[in-house]
MITOR-973723 format. One line per field, with one value per residue (C-alpha): residue number from 1; x, y, z. Coordinates in Angstrom, 1 decimal. Each point is the difference from the previous one (the first is absolute). Layout:
BEGIN
num <- c(NUM:...)
px <- c(X:...)
py <- c(Y:...)
pz <- c(Z:...)
This chain:
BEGIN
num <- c(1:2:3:4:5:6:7:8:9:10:11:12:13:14:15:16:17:18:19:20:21:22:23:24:25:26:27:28:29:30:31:32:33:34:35:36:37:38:39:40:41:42:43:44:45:46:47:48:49:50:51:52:53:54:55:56:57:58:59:60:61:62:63:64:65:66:67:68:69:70:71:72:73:74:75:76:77:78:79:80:81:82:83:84:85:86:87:88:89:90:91:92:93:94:95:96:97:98:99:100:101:102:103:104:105:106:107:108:109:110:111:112:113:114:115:116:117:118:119:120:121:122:123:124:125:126:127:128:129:130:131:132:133:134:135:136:137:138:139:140:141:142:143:144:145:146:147:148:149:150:151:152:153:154:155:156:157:158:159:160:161:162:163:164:165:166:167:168:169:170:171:172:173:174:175:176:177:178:179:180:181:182:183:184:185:186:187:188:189:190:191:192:193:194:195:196:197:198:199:200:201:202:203:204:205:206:207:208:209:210:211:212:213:214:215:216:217:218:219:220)
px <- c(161.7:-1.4:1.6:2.5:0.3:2.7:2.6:-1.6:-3.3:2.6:1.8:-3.2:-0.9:3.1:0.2:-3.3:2.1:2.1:-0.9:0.9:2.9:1.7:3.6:0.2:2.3:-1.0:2.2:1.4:-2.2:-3.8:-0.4:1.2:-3.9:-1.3:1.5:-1.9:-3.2:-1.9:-0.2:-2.6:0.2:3.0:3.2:3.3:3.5:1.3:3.9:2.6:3.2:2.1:-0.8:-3.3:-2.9:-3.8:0.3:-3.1:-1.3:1.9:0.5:-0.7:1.7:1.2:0.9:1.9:3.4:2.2:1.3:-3.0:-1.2:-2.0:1.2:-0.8:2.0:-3.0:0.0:-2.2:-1.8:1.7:-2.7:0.7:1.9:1.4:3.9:3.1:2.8:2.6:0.0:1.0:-2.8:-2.7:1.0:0.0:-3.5:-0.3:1.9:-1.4:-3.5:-1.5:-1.3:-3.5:-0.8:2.1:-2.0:1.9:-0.1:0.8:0.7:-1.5:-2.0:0.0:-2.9:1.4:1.4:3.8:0.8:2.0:0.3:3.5:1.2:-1.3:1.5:1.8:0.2:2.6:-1.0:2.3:-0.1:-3.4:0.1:-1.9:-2.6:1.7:0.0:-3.7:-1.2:1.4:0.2:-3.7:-2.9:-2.3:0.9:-2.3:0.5:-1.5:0.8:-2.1:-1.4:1.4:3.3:-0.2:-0.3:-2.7:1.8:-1.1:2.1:-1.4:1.3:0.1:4.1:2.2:2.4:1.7:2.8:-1.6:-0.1:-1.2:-2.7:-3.2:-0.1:-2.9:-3.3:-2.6:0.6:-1.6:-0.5:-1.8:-2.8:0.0:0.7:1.9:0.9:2.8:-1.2:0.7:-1.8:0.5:-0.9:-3.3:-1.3:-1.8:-1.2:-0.7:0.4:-3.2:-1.1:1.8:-1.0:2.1:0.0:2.1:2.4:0.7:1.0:2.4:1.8:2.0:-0.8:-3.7:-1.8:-2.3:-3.2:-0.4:-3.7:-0.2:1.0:-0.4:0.4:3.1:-1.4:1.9)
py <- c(116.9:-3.3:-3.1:-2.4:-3.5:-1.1:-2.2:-3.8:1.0:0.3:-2.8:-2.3:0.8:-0.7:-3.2:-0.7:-0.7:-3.0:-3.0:-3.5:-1.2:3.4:1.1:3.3:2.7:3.1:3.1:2.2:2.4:-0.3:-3.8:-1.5:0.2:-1.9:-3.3:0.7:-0.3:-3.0:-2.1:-2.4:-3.3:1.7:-0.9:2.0:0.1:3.4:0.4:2.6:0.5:-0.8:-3.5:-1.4:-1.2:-0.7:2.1:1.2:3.1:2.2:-1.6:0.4:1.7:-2.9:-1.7:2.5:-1.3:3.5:-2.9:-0.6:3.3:0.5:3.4:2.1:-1.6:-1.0:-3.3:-2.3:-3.4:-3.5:-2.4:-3.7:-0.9:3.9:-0.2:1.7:0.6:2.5:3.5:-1.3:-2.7:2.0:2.4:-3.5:-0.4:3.9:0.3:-3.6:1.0:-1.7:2.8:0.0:3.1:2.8:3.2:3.1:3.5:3.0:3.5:0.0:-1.8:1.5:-0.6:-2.9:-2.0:1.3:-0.5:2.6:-1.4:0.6:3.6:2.7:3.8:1.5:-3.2:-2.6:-3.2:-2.9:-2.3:-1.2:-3.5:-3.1:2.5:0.1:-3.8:-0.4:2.5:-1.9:-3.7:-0.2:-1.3:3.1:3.3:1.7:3.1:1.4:3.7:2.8:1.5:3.5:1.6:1.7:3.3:-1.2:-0.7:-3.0:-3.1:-1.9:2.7:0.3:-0.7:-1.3:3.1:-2.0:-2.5:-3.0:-3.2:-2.2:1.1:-1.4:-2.3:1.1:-1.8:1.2:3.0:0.2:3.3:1.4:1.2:-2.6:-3.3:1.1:-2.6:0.7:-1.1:0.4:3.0:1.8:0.2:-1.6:1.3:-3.4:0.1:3.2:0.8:0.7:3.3:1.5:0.4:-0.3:3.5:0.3:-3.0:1.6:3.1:-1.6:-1.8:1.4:-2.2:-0.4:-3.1:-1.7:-1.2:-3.7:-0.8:-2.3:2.7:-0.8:0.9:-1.4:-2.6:-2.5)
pz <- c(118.4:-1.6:1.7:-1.4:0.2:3.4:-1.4:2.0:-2.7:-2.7:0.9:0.4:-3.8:-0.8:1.3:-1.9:-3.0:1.6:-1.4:1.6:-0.7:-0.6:0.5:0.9:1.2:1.8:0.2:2.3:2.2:-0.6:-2.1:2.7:1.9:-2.8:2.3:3.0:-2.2:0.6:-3.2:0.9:-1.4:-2.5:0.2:-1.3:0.5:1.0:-1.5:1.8:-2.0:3.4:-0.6:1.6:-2.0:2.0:2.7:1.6:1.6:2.2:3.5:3.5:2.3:1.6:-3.2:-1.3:-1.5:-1.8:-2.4:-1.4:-1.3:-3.6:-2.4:2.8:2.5:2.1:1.6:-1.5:1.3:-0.5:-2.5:-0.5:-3.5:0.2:-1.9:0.8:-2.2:-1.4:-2.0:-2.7:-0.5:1.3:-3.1:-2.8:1.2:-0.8:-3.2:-1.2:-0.4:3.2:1.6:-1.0:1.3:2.1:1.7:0.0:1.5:-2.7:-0.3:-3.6:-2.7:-3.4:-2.2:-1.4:2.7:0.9:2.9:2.3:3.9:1.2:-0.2:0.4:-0.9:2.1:2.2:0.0:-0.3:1.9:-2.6:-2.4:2.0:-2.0:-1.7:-3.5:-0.1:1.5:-2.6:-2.7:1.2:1.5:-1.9:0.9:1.4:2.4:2.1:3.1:1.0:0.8:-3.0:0.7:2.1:3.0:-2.1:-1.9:-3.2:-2.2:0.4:-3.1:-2.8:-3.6:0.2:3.2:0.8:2.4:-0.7:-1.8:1.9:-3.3:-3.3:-0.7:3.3:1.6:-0.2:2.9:1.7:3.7:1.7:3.1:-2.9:-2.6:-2.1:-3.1:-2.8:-2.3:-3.5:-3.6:-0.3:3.0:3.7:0.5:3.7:0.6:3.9:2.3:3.7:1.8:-0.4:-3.0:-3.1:-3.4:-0.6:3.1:-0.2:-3.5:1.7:1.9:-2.9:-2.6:-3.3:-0.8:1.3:-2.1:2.2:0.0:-1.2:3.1:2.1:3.7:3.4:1.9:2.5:2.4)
């Protein structure tokens, strides 16, 4: 069996696309590594929609404070200048457009960009949290999930069959496999894991893929 990217390589490509100055919100479950990436000279401002804004990565053992916890309810590390404040203003921030960029975990893509990430079939879901808002209030929409379920079955598909958490939002889709960008035309498969070849990321995705002329191997 070919290998797949682990989620810390994902999340280190991911975090390629921060940009300084950035606020950015990272979902519940597997976005949430993209803030133990070392940024460099880079400097963002990770959001949480309990309230904090500038956390940093998740914290040691002996700093570890169950108050301060990021989407996943993992405690995360104390940075100077890092805000505190209520539900309601974390979602203004949200719903006000000042979320330049949220990452997000999904059951589905479709081939132009809808979004299904908080129920699933035959699964209750609790409650869709701040996703609906993110996927409509944030400046750009990316997603990190593994490019197929357990079974094997494509998650980026021609049409979400699961309930819809918002249309069209979608702009990068990262996978275990590949860089996907959602455009105008299509799916274009833009960057490739190690190893695999188009022919077989294609396999593994329901819609067709267009093949970026500057196609190129996934590297962080």
């Amino acid at each position: 069996m070919k290998k797949r990217m682990d989620e810390a390589t994902m999340a280190r490509r991911i975090a390629a696309e921060f940009r300084d100055g950035m606020v950015i919100n990272l979902g519940y479950g597997m976005p949430t590594l993209c803030a133990a990436v070392d940024l460099g000279d880079r400097v963002v401002f990770y959001h949480a929609e309990n309230g904090v804004l500038g956390y940093g990565g998740p914290a040691p053992d002996e700093e570890k404070d169950y108050e301060l916890i990021d989407a996943s309810d993992t405690p995360v590390s104390v940075r100077a200048g890092m805000l505190f404040f209520d539900t309601g203003s974390s979602f203004d921030m949200i719903r006000g457009g000042r979320i330049d960029l949220v990452v997000m975990g999904a059951y589905q893509v479709s081939k132009t960009g809808d979004l299904a990430n908080w129920g699933r079939t035959g699964r209750p879901a609790a409650g869709m949290g701040g996703a609906m808002d993110l996927a409509i209030g944030s400046k750009q929409v990316f997603i990190m999930m593994l490019h197929t379920t357990k079974e094997g079955a494509p998650r980026i598909v021609n049409q979400c069959t699961f309930p819809l958490t918002a249309k069209g939002c979608v702009k990068k889709i990262f996978t275990d496999l590949a860089l996907v960008e959602v455009g105008g035309q299509g799916l274009v498969l833009k960057e490739i894991a190690p190893g695999w070849s188009p022919e077989e990321v294609q396999a593994l995705t329901e819609p067709a893929l267009m093949i970026a002329e500057d196609l190129k191997e996934i590297c962080v």
